[in-house]
N, C-alpha and C positions, 0 to 999 in steps of 0.2 A: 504494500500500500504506500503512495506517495506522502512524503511527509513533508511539511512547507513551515520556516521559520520565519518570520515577518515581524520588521521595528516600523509599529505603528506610531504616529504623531510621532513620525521621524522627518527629520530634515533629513539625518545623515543617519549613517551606519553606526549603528551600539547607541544612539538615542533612541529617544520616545522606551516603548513596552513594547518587549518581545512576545509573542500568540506562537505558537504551534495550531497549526490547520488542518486537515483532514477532511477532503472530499470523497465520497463515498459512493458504490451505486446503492448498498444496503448497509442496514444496521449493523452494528457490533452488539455484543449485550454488554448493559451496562457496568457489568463491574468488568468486563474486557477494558472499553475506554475510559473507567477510575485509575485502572492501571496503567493503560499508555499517558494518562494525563500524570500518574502520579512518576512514571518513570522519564517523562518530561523534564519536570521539576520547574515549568514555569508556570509564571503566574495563574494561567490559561490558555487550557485546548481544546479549540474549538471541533467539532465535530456535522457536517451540513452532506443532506443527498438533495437530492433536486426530486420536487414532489411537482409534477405538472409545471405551471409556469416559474414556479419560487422554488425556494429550499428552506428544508426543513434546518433550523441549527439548533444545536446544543451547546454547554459551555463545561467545562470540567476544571476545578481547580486541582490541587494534587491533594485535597480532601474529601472533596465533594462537588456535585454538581452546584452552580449557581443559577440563578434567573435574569441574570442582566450582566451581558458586559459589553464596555464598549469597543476596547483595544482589539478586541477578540476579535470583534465583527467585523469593525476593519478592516485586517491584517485576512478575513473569508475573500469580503468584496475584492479587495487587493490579487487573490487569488484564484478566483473563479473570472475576474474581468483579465484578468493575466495569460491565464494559463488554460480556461476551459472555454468561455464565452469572449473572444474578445472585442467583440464587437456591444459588449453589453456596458450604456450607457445608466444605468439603473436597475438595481437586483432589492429582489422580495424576498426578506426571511422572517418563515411562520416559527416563532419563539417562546416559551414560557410565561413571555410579558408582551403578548403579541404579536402582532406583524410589525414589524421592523424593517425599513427602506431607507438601499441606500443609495445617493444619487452619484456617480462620476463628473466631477466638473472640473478638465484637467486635470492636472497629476494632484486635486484633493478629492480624498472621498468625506460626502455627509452623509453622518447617521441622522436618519428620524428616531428621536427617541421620544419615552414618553417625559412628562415633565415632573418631577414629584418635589414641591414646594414644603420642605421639611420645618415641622412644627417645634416651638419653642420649648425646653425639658431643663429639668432641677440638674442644677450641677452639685457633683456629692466629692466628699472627699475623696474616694474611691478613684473618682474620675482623676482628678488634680493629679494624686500618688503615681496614676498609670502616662498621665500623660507630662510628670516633670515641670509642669506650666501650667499657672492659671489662666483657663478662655475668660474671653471679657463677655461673650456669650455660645448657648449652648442651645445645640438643638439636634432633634432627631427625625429623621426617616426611615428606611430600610437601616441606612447606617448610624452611626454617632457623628455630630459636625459641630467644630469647635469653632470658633472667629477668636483670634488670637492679636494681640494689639499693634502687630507689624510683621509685615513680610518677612525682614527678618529674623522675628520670633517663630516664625516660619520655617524656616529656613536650617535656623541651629537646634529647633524641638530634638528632644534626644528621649523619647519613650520608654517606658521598660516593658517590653514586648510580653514576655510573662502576667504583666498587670492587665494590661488590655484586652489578654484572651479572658481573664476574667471577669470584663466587666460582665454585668449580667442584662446590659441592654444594646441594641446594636449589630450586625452582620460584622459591619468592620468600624471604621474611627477613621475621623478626615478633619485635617485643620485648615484652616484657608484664612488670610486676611488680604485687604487691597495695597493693588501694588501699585510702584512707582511706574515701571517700563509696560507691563502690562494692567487690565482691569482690576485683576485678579490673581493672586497664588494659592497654590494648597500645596498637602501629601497627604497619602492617604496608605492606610495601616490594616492587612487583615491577618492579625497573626492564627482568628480562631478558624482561619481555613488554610493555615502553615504557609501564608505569603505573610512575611515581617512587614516588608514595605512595597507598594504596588509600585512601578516606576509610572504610570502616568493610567489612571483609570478613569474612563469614561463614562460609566453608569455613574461616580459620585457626581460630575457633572450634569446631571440628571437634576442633583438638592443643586449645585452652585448657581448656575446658571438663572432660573427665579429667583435666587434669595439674592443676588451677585444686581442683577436686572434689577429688580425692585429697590434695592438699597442707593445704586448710581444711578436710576432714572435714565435707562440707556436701553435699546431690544437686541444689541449687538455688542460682542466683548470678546476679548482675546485672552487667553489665560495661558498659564503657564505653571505646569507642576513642575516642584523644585527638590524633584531626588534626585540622587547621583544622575541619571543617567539623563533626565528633563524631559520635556514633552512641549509640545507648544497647542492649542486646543482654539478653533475659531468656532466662536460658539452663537447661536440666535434664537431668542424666546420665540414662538410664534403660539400664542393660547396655552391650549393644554402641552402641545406638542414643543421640545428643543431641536434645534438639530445642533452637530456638532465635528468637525470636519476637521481633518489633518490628513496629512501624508504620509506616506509607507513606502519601506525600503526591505528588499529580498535578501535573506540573511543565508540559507540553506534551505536546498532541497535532496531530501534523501527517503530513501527504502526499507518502510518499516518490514523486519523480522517476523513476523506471527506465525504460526501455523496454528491453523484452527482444527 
């Protein structure tokens, strides 16, 4: 089986989030690809067959499945407009959270995502101990998101990964404050699915993007995660829906081993 590595909301090679891909004509069973996800070791891998006009995707962390990711989807689009379809200006993927569309516009691709405008939540000390920093505010969604008093503060957060798998609210933890060069910065932390630090995740763009939008009085923003490896994110409210676009770079393609 073909296997495809891809640095999503890359400019260049070894930025943005690396995705492992996996185009299919059929199914694996599920703890087959827990396993190829888990013997990955990255963030996530993606896993898509083509059902009629769309494909099906799925997402695999080296824990477990997830319901949203964005780098992931990417780094599919990237793949499938590449290597399968290339004549394909626009791909449908039927998702967990969805149908999921992404458009080609030049060398970006935009995800439609949905929008999840994350609600205001008690900051405990729990939080404080795991996250090293006190947020100046706190709120949740799917994940935990912190606004922290400067990019910066951003920037040098030193977590203790240990504490974070423990909080007992939240998928994962994202801090984000506004930045000088860009809208916006974050990182974002899912240690309770054995990723420490995501290098550049797009589903938390999902909470940033409304709460980012509403706070600067702006429907368009450019962001910018600030792990090791960075990311750069051109992002746009539109209703319920964000979309949220970067570029991708082809790292490896190679021949997965399996005998079934």
């Amino acid at each position: 089986m073909k296997y495809y590595v891809v640095d999503a909301f890359a400019e260049k090679l070894f930025e943005g989030n690396p995705a492992g891909v996996c185009i299919m004509e059929s199914w694996l069973s599920d703890g087959l690809m827990q396993n190829i996800a888990a013997e990955n070791n990255l963030s996530e891998t993606a896993f898509a067959v083509k059902e009629g006009d769309s494909y099906r995707l799925r997402w695999f962390t080296p824990a477990e499945e997830i319901d949203l990711c964005g780098h992931a989807t990417l780094a599919t689009a990237y793949v499938i407009a590449n290597y399968y379809e290339r004549d394909a200006e626009q791909l449908t993927f039927q998702t967990m959270s969805g149908e999921l569309v992404v458009e080609k516009k030049g060398d970006l691709y935009e995800l439609d995502f949905p929008s999840r405008m994350p609600e205001e939540f008690p900051l405990t000390e729990q939080m404080v101990e795991a996250l090293g920093v006190t947020p100046v505010e706190t709120y949740v969604s799917r994940d935990l998101m912190f606004v922290l008093e400067s990019e910066e503060a951003v920037q040098n957060a030193a977590p203790n990964f240990s504490k974070l798998k423990e909080l007992p609210d939240g998928v994962g933890v994202s801090i984000t404050a506004k930045s000088e060069k860009y809208d916006f910065a974050s990182r974002s932390f899912f240690p309770k699915l054995n990723v420490n630090e995501d290098p550049v995740c797009g589903s938390a763009h999902c909470n940033f993007i409304p709460f980012w939008a509403n706070r600067l009085g702006k429907h368009e923003l450019t962001a910018r995660q600030l792990s090791k490896r960075g990311g750069t994110l051109y992002c746009k409210l539109e209703g319920d829906r964000v979309k949220i676009a970067g570029r991708a770079v082809l790292y490896s393609i190679a021949d997965l081993q399996i005998n079934l």
